[in-house]
Structures are given as C-alpha cells and as structure tokens.
N, C-alpha and C positions, 0 to 999 in steps of 0.2 A: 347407419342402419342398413338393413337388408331391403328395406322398403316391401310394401302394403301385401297381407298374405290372403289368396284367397284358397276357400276350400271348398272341392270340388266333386262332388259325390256321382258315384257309378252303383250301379245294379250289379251284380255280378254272378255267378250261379251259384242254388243252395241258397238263390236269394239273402246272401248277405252284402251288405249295403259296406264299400267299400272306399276310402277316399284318399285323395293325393292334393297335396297341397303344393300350389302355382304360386311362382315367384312372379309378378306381372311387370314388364318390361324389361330393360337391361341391366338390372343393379349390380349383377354378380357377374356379365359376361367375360372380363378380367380376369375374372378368380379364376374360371374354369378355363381358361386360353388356350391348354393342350388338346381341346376336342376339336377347338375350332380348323374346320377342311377337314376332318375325318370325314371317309365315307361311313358308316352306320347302318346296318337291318334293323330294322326295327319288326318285330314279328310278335303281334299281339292280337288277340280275338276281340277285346272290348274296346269298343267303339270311342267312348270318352276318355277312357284311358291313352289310347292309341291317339287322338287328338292333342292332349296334354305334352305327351312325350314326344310327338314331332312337334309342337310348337316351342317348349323350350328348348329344345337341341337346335332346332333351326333357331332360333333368337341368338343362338349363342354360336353359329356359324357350320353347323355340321350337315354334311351332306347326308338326309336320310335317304336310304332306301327301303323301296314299299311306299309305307308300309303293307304287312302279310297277315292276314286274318287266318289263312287254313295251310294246312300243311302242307299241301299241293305246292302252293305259291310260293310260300319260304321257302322250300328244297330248289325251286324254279330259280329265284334270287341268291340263293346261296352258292349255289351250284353256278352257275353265269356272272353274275355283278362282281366285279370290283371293291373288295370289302377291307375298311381298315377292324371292325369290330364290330359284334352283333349283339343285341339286346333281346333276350328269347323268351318269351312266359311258355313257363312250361307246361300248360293245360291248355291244349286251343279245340274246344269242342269236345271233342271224344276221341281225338290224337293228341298227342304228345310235341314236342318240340325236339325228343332224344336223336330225332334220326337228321336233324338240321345240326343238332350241336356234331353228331358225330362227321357228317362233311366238313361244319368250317374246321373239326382238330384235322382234319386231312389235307385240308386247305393250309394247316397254323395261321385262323383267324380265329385272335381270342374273343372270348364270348362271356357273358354271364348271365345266369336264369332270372327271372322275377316268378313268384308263387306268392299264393295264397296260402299254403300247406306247406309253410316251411318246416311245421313239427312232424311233419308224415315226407321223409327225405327219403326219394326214391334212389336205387343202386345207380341208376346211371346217372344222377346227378354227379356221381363221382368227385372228383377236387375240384370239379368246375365250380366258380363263383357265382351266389347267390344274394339275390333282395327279397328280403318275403317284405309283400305286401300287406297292409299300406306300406306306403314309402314318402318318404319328402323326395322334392324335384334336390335338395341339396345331395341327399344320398345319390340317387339317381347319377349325378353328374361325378361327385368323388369315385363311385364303383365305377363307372365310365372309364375315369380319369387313372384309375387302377388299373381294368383289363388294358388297354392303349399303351398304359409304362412297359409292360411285358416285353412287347415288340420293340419297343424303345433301347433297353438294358443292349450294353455293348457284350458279342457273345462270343 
C-alpha cells in the first residue's frame, strides 16, 4: 500500500477552501527516484500549500529552491539559481507567474503551472504544462517527473 493519507486544507482566495492530500513519510520515495537531486523552484503564494510541496519534494530528495511567495522573488531565483525545473502557480497576489515562465523558456528550464482556474486558461499558458488545483502529492511528483524527462530525451 501507499500507506496513511492525510488531508490537508488551505484557505485560499475567493475564499474557497482548497486541499491537497500528503503522502506521510517515505512510501513512494522509489517510485519517484528521477526527481531525486533535482534542483526545483518552487513559486507559490499560499503558505500551506507552499509547506506541503517542499516537504514532500525534499522527502523524496529534491533540492527546492525558495520557496517565492511574490513575483519579485521568483524572477530574483529564476533569473540567478541554478534550475533543473520549476513548479509555478499561476496567480500570486495580483501578479501573475507569466513573466517567470517566460525567463525559464529562455533559460530552457522546463516548468509547469498549478491553478485553481484551470477552466478559465489564460493565452500565455500556452503548451506549458498544467495541474489545476486540488491536486494529489502523486500527481504532483508524475508532472514533475514529466517536465524533468524533457531535458532527459537524447536530442
């Protein structure tokens, strides 16, 4: 088994009550072996959120960087650090994430968005890869484990 699920609720704006569900300890860190020693951005406004997702990435051996609450910061990190792939919610405050995705394609460090409004798909989403929110921590780690193959592929 995947062993004990807990779940984990966030406030989130629009006040809808939003949740992600935590794998607790190492059951699956195997599964996901190709993230492990990635560096990683993590660039998320919500607090609990943003807790969840460096805790099991680090569980499972991945260098986060950040995490980046405001758009200031992620461009700071994107722009500077070392990146094997970035994790971006596209809504942080009353900015966007667009202009962090557009450095790492300039960079080619693959990325994928996470949203709440995945039925409301902005143009610069473009072909970039998405999680609408909720999400499982399993989801989380396969799309991971997706954008990373990219770089992988012999070219």
């Amino acid at each position: 088994m995947h062993g004990p699920l807990t779940r984990k609720s966030s406030r989130m704006s629009l006040d809808r009550e939003y949740a992600v569900d935590m794998l607790q300890g190492n059951a699956q860190t195997q599964e996901f072996g190709q993230v492990t020693g990635k560096r990683v951005l993590i660039v998320e406004d919500e607090v609990l959120i943003t807790t969840l997702i460096v805790d099991v990435l680090e569980d499972r051996g991945v260098i986060v960087v950040g995490p980046a609450a405001t758009l200031g910061h992620a461009l700071e990190l994107a722009r500077n650090e070392p990146l094997d792939a970035a994790v971006l919610d596209v809504n942080l405050g009353t900015d966007t994430s667009f202009p962090v995705a557009r450095l790492l394609r300039e960079r080619q460090i693959p990325f994928f968005y996470t949203t709440a409004f995945a039925n409301k798909v902005h143009p610069d989403i473009g072909d970039a890869a998405f999680l609408a929110k909720p999400y499982g921590i399993r989801q989380l780690l396969h799309t991971l484990e997706s954008v990373l193959s990219i770089n992988d592929k012999p070219g």
